[in-house]
MIBABA-696360 format. One record per residue (C-alpha): residue number from 0; residue in three letters; x, y, z. Coordinates in Angstrom, 2 decimals, decimal comma. Layout:
BEGIN
- i / aa / c1 / c2 / c3
- NUM / ALA / X / Y / Z
...
This chain:
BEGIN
- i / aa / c1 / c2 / c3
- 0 / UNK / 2,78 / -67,92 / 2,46
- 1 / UNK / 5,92 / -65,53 / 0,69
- 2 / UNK / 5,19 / -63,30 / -1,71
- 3 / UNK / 7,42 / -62,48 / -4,52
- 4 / UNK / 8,01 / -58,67 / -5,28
- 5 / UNK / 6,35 / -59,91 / -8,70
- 6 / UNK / 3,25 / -61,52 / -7,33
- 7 / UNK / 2,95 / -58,45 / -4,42
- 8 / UNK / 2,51 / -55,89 / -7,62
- 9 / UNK / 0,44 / -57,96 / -9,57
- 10 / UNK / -1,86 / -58,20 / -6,38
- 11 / UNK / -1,52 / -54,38 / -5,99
- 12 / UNK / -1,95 / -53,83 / -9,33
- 13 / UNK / -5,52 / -56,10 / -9,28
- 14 / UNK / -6,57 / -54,34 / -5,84
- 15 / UNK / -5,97 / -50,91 / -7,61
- 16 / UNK / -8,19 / -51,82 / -10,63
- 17 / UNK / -10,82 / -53,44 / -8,78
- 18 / UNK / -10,89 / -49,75 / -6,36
- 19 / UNK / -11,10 / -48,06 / -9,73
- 20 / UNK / -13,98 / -49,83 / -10,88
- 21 / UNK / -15,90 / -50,09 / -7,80
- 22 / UNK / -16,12 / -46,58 / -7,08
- 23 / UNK / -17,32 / -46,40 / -10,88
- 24 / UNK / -14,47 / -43,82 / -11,68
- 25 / UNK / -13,73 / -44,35 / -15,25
- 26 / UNK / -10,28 / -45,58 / -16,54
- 27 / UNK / -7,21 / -43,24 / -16,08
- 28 / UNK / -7,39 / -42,52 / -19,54
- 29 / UNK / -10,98 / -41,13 / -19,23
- 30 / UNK / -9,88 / -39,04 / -16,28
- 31 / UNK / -6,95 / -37,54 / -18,32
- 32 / UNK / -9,20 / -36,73 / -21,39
- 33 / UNK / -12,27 / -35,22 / -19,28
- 34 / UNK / -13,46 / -31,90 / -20,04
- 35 / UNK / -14,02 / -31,25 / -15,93
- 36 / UNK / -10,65 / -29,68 / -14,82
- 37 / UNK / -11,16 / -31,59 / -11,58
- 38 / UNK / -11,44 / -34,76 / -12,86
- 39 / UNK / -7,89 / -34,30 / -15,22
- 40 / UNK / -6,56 / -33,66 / -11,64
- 41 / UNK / -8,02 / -36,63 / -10,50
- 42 / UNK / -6,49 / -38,52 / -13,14
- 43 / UNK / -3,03 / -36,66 / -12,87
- 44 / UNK / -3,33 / -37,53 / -9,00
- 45 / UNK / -4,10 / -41,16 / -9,43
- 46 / UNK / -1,23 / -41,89 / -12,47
- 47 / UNK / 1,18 / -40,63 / -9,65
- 48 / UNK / -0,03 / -43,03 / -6,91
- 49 / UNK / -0,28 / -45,99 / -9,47
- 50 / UNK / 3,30 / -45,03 / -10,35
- 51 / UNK / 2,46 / -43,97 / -14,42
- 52 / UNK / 4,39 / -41,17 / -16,33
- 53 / UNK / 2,40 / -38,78 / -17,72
- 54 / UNK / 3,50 / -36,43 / -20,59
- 55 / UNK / 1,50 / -33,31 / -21,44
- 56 / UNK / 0,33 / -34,80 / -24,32
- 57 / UNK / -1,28 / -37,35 / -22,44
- 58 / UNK / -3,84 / -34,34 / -20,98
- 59 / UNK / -7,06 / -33,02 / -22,34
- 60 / UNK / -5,52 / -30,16 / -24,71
- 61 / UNK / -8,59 / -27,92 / -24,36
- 62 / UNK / -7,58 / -24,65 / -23,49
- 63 / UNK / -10,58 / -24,08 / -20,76
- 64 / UNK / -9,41 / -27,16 / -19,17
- 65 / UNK / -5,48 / -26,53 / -18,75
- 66 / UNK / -6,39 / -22,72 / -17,79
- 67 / UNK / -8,41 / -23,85 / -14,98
- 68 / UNK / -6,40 / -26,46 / -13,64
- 69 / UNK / -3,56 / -24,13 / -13,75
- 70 / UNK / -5,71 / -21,06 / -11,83
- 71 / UNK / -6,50 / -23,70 / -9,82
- 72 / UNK / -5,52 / -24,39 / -6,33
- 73 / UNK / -4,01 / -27,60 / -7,19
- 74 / UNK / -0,97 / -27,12 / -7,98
- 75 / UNK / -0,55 / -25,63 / -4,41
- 76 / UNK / -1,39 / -28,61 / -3,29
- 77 / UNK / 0,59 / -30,73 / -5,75
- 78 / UNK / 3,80 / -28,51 / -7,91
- 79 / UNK / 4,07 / -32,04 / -9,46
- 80 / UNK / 1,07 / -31,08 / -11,22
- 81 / UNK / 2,87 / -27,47 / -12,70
- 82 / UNK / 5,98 / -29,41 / -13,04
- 83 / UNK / 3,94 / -32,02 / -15,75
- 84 / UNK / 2,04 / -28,47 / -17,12
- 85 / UNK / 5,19 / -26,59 / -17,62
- 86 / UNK / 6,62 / -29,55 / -20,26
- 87 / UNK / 4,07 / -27,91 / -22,74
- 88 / UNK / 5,43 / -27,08 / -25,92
- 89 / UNK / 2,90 / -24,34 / -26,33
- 90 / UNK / 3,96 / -20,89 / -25,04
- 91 / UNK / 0,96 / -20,31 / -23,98
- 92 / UNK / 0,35 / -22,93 / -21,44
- 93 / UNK / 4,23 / -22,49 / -20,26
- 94 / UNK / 3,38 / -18,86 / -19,69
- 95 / UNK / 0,25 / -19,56 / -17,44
- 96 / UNK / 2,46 / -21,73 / -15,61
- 97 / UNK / 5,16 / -19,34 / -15,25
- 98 / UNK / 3,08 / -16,67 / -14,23
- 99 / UNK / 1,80 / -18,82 / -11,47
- 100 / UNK / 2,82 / -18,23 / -7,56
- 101 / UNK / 2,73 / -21,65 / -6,84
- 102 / UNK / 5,21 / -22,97 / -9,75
- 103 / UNK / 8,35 / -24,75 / -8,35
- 104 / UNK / 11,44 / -22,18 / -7,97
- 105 / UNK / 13,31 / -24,70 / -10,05
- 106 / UNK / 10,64 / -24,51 / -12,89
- 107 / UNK / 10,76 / -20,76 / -12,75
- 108 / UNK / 14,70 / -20,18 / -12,07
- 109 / UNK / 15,58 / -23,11 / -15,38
- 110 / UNK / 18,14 / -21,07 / -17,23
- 111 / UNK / 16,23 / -22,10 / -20,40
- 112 / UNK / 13,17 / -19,17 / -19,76
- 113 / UNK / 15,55 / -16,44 / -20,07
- 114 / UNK / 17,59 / -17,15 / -23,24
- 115 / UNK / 16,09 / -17,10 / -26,95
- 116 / UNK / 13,60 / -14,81 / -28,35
- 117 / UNK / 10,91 / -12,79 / -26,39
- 118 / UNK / 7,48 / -15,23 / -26,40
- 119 / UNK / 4,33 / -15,48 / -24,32
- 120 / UNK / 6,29 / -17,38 / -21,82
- 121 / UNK / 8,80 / -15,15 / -20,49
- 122 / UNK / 6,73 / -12,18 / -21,01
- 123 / UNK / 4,02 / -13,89 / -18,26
- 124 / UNK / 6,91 / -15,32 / -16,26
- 125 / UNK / 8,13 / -11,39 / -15,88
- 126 / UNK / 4,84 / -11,13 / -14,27
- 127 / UNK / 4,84 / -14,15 / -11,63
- 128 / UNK / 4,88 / -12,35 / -8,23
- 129 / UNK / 6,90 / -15,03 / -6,99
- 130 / UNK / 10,17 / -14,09 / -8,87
- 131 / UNK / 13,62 / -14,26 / -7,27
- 132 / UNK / 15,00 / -11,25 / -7,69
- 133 / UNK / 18,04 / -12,59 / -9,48
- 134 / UNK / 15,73 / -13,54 / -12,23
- 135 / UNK / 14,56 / -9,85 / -12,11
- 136 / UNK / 17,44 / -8,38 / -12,83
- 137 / UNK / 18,14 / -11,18 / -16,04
- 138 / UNK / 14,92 / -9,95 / -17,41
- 139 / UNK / 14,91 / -6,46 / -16,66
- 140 / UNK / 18,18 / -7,03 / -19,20
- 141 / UNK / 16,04 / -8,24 / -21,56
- 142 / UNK / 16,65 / -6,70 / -25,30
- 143 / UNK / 12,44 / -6,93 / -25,62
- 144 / UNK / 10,51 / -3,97 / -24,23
- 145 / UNK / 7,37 / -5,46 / -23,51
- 146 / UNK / 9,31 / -7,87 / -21,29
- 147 / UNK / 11,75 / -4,64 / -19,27
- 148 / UNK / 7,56 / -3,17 / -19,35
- 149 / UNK / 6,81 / -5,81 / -16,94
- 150 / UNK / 9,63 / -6,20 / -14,92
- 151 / UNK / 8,76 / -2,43 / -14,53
- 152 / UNK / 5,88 / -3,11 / -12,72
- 153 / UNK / 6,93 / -5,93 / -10,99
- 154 / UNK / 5,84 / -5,66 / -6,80
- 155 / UNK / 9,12 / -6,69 / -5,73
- 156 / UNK / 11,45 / -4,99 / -8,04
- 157 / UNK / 14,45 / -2,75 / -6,41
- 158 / UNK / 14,60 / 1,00 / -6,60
- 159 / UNK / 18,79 / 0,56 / -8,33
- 160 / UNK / 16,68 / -1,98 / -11,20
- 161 / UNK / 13,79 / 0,48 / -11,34
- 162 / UNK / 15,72 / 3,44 / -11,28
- 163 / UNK / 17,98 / 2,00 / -14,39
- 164 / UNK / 14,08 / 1,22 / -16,06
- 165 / UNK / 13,33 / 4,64 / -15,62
- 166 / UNK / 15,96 / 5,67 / -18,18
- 167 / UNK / 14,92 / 2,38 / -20,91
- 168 / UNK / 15,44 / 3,51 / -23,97
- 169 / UNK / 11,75 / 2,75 / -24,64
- 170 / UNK / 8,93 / 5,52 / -23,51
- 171 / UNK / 6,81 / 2,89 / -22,49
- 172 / UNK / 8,99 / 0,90 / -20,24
- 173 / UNK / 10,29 / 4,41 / -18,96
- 174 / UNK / 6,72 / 5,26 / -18,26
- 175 / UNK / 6,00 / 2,28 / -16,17
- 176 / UNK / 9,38 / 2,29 / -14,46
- 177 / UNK / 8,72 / 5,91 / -13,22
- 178 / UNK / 4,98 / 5,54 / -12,46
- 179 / UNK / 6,40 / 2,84 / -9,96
- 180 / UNK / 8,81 / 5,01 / -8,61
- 181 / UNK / 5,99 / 7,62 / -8,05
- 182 / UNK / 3,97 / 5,18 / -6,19
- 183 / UNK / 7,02 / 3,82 / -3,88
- 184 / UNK / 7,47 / 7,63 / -3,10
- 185 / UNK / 3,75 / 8,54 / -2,16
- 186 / UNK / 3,77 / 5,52 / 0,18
- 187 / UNK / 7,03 / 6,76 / 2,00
């Protein structure tokens, strides 16, 4: 007996749904919505291997729940899940996902973070211990202080950038940028 492509994906399809209900996991939608972190993954995860798009705004917008998914180890295990995070239009989630380790370098290196007006974003993306040091020396550039602050204190910042931070016409960017440089020298 030949299959059509058609008929082979509606049988997929049916397999699918009948795995889904026999295990008892709820719908997709369910999983998406849940106020368990683990089981949003779960839903995020299964959308992918049924082949649905997901937009943010198809998440669970609690606060709690996108905090711990992003502090999670997930996204280690799956950037797709950061990638779908990052396409927040809060700053706030954008800025935990920034500040994460285990973003994708092409979330954290998109030109669009370090133009336009000092937020919650690029302030936590300063602070991702993961940055290139190209990006580094865009933000340590930055006209916003709090932002030059961070890059101050950032672990792999280089003594020429830190040493120009020291100067900052801000105390408290010059502060951090020469505490560094105090700790750099009692370690040599």
């Amino acid at each position: 007996m030949k299959l059509t492509a058609k008929q082979l994906r509606e049988i997929i399809k049916e397999e699918i749904t009948k795995l889904i209900e026999s295990t008892g996991m709820p719908q997709l939608d369910s999983l998406l919505q849940s106020d368990d972190p683990e089981m949003v993954i779960q839903g995020i995860e299964l959308a992918s291997i049924m082949g649905v798009d997901l937009t943010f705004d198809d998440l669970n917008q609690n606060t709690k729940v996108i905090g711990a998914i992003v502090h999670s180890d997930a996204g280690k295990e799956d950037p797709d899940i950061l990638r779908l995070l990052s396409t927040s239009s809060s700053s706030w989630v954008q800025g935990m996902v920034l500040k994460n380790p285990n973003t994708p370098m092409d979330i954290i290196t998109d030109p669009k973070w370090y133009t336009g007006p000092a937020d919650r974003a690029k302030s936590r993306l300063a602070r991702n211990p993961a940055l290139p040091i190209e990006q580094i020396k865009m933000l340590a550039n930055s006209e916003h202080p709090r932002i030059r602050r961070h890059i101050a204190q950032h672990p792999n910042i280089t003594m020429d950038i830190l040493n120009k931070l020291s100067q900052d016409s801000v105390e408290y960017v010059r502060n951090a940028a020469n505490e560094l440089i105090k700790q750099k020298g009692n370690k040599q």
